[in-house]
N, C-alpha and C positions, 0 to 999 in steps of 0.2 A: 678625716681630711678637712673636714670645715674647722675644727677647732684650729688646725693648722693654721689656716687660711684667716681666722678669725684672728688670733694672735700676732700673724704678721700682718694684719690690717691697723690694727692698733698702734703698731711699730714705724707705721710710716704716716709724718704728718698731712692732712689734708685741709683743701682751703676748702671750709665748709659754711662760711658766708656768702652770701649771694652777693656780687658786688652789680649795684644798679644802676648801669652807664650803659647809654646807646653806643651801640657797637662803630657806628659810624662818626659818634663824637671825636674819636682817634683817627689820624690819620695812619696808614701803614708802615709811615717810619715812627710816628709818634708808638704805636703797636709793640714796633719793635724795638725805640729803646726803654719802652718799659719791661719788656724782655728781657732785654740783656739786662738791663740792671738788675731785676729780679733774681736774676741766673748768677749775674755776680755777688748778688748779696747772701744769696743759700749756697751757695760753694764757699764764700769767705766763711761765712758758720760752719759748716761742714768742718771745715779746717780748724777751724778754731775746737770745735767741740772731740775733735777727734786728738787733738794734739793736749786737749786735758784730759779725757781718756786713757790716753797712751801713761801720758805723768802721773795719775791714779794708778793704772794697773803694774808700770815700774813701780812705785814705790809700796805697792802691796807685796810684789813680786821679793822685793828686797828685804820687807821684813819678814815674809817667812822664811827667807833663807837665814838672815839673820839669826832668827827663833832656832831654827834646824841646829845652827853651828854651835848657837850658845848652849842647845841639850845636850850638841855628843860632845863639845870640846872639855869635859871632865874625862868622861870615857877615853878619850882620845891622850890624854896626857896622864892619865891613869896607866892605862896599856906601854906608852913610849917608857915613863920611869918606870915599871913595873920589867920589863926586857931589856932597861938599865942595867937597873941591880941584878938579875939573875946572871949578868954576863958576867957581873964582878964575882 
């Protein structure tokens, strides 16, 4: 279970700098639009990083199917003229 745990600790980024600012320098709205921008800047990555993901894994997706077609498609048209000719 730790190894688990260890692995998906790794998997998710952490702010591991101390950042060293008086809690009270900010105000509660100042707080929170450093919040939301936060929020909106790792969701806009999110987005981003998953949508080149997606296009990475489509276009891997695609060439082994590609590979697959281009092994059998002699077999395949082998077979077809092959049940040609016996019909003749």
């Amino acid at each position: 279970m730790s190894s688990d745990r260890s692995r998906h600790d790794e998997a998710i980024p952490t702010l591991t700098d101390v950042v060293d600012l008086d809690p009270t320098a900010l105000s509660p709205e100042e707080r929170a639009a450093v919040h939301a921008e936060v929020t909106a800047q790792v969701l806009k990555l999110a987005d981003q990083l998953l949508r080149e993901a997606s296009r990475e894994v489509e276009t891997a997706l695609f060439a082994r199917v590609r590979d697959r077609l281009r092994a059998r498609l002699p077999e395949i048209i082998e077979a077809a003229l092959r049940e040609r000719v016996s019909r003749n």
